[in-house]
C-alpha positions in Angstrom: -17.8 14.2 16.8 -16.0 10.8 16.9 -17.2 8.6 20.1 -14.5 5.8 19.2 -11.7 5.8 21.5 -8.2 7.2 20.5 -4.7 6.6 21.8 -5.0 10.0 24.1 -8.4 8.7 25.1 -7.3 5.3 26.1 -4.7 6.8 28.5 -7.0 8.5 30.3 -9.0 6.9 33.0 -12.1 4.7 31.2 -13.9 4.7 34.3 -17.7 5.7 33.0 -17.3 5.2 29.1 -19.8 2.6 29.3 -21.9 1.3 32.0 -22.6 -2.4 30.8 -19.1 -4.1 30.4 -16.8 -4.2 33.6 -14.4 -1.6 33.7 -11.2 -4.4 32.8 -13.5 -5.6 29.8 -13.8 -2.4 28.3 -10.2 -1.7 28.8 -9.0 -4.7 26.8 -11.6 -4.3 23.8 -10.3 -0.7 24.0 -6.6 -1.8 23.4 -7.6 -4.3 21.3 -9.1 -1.9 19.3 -6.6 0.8 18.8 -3.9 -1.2 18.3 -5.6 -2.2 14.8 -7.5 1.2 14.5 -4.4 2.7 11.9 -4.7 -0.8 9.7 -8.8 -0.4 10.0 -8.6 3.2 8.7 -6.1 2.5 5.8 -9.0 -0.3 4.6 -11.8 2.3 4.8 -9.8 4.3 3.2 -8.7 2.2 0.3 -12.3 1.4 -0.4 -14.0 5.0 0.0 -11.4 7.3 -0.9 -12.6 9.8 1.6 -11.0 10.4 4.8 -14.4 11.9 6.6 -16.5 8.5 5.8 -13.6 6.6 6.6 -13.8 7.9 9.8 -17.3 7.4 10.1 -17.2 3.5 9.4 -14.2 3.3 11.9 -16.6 4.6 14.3 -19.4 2.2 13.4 -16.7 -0.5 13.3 -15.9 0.4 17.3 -19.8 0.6 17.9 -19.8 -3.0 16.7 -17.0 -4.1 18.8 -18.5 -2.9 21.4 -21.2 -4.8 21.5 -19.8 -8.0 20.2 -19.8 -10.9 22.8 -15.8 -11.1 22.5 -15.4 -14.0 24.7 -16.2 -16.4 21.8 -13.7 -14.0 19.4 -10.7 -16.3 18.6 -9.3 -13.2 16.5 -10.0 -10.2 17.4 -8.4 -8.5 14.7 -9.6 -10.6 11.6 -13.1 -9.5 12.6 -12.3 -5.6 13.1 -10.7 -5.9 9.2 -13.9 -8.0 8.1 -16.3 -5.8 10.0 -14.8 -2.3 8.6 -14.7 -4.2 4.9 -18.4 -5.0 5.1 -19.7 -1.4 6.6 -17.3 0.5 4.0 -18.6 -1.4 1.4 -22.4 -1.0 2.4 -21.6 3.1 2.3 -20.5 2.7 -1.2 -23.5 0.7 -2.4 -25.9 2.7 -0.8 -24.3 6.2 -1.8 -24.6 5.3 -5.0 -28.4 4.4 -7.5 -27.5 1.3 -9.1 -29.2 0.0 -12.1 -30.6 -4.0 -11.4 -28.5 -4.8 -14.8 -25.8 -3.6 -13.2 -26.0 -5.9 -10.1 -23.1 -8.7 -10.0 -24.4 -12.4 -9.3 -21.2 -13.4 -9.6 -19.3 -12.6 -6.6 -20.6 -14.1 -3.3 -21.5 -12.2 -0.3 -19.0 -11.5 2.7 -18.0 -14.2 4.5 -19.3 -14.4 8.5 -16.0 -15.0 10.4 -18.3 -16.7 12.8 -19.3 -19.0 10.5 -19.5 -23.1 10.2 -16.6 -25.3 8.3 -19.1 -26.0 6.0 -20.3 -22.7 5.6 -16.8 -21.5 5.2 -16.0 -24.4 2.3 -19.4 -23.5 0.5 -18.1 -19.7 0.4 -14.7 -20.8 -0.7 -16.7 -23.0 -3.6 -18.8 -20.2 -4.7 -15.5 -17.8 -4.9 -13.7 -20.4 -7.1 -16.6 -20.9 -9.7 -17.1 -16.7 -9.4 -13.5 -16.5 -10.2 -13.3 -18.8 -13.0 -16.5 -17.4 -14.6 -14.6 -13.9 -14.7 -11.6 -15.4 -16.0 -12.9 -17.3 -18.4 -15.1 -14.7 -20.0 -13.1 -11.1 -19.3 -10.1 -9.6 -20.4 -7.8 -8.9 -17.1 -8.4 -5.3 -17.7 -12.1 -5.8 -17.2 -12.1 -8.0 -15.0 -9.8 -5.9 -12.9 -12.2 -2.8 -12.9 -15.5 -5.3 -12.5 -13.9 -6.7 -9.1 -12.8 -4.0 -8.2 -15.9 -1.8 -8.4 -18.6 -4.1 -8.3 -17.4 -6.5 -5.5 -15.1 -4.0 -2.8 -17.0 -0.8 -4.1 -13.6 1.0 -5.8 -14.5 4.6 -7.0 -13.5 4.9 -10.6 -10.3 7.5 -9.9 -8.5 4.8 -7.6 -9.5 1.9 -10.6 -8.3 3.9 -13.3 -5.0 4.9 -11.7 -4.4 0.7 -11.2 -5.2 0.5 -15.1 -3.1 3.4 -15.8 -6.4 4.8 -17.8 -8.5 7.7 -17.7 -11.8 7.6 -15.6 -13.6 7.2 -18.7 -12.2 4.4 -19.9 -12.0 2.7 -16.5 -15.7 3.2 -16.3 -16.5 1.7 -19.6 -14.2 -1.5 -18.9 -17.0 -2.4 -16.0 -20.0 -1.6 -18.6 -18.0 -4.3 -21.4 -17.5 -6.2 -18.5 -21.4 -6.4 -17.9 -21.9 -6.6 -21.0 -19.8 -10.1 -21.5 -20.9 -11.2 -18.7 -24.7 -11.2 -19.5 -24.1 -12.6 -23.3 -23.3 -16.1 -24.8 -20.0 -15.3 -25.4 -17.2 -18.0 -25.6 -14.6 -19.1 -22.9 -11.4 -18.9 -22.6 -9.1 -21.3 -21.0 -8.2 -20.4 -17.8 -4.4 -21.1 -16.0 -5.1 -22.9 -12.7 -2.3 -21.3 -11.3 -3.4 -18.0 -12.1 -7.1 -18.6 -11.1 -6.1 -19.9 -7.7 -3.9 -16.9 -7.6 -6.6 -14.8 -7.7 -9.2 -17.0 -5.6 -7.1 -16.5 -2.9 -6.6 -12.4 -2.9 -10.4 -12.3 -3.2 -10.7 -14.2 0.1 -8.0 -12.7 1.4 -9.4 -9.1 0.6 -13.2 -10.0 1.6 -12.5 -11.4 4.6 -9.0 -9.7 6.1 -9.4 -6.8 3.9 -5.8 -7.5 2.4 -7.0 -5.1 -0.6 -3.4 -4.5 -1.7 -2.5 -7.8 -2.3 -5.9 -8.0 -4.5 -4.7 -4.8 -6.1 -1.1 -6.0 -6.5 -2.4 -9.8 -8.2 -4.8 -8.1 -10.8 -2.4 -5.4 -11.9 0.1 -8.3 -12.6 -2.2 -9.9 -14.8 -3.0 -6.6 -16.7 0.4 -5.9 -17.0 0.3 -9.3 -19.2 -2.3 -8.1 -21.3 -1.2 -6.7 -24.4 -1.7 -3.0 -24.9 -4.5 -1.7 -27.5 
């Protein structure tokens, strides 16, 4: 049974939904959070492809809000999108046995909307070497499927309908895509445009979960990639 609030629920009177925030606190995070509960729910999702644990992470996303000290949130609705990111992609990691090969040093953690200038330009440093690594050693077409599965959790069905190949094949572009990546092979020069391109959907999709425009920048570059 959901115990996050819904558009019926915030019209009715909130008076005993929680006995720890003042009444006209809880009312604003309550507005505050359905007015960005439809965007939250089409990022959960996007990344889980189920509409019963999307649910569940919306919920967890609420409990979080909840008890988030919100008077030192300067955007509220940057950290609901980061927040529901992060939990939907801990469900897929931890619904799924994961070899240690199969582990990806390569993209950095979440980002903590919280955190420090220089926390925030070490994270944007590490995304830009992560990125160029990828593009330097990958095809687009596996380094499409790697991001997407490895670093936001993708099931294979939604990565092989981006790639326009069956689930098979989408799965074995993330195995040759671990595969290059943990052997000597040689790099490829890499378009600055293109890489900063891609830097900035990563961050965008990590930290705002903008997920389509991710989606939207790596099928552009596949679409470049000549067909085999």
């Amino acid at each position: 049974m959901n115990t996050y609030p819904t558009q019926a629920e915030n019209d009715r009177d909130l008076q005993g939904t929680s006995a720890c925030p003042a009444p006209e606190e809880l009312g604003d995070a309550v507005s505050v959070f359905i007015e960005a509960r439809p965007g939250l729910l089409k990022i959960a999702h996007r990344i889980l492809g189920d509409a019963g644990d999307a649910e569940d992470v919306i919920q967890e996303t609420w409990l979080r809000w909840q008890g988030t000290d919100r008077t030192v949130v300067l955007n509220p609705a940057a950290l609901l999108r980061t927040t529901t990111v992060r939990l939907a992609i801990n469900v897929v990691h931890s619904a799924r046995r994961r070899r240690e090969s199969s582990a990806s040093p390569w993209l950095p953690e979440s980002a903590d909307p919280q955190g420090t200038p220089e926390a925030v330009a070490e994270r944007q440093d590490a995304v830009e070497r992560a990125v160029l690594m990828l593009m330097e050693l990958l095809t687009p077409r596996q380094r499409t499927a790697y991001l997407l599965r490895e670093g936001f959790g993708y099931p294979y069905d939604r990565i092989s309908e981006i790639l326009r190949l069956s689930v098979v094949n989408a799965r074995q572009q993330v195995s040759r895509a671990q595969e290059r990546l943990s052997s000597d092979r040689r790099k490829q020069p890499v378009d600055s445009v293109a890489h900063r391109r891609l830097v900035q959907a990563f961050l965008a999709a990590a930290e705002f979960g903008d997920l389509a425009r991710l989606e939207d920048v790596l099928a552009s570059e596949v679409d470049l990639q000549p067909a085999r």
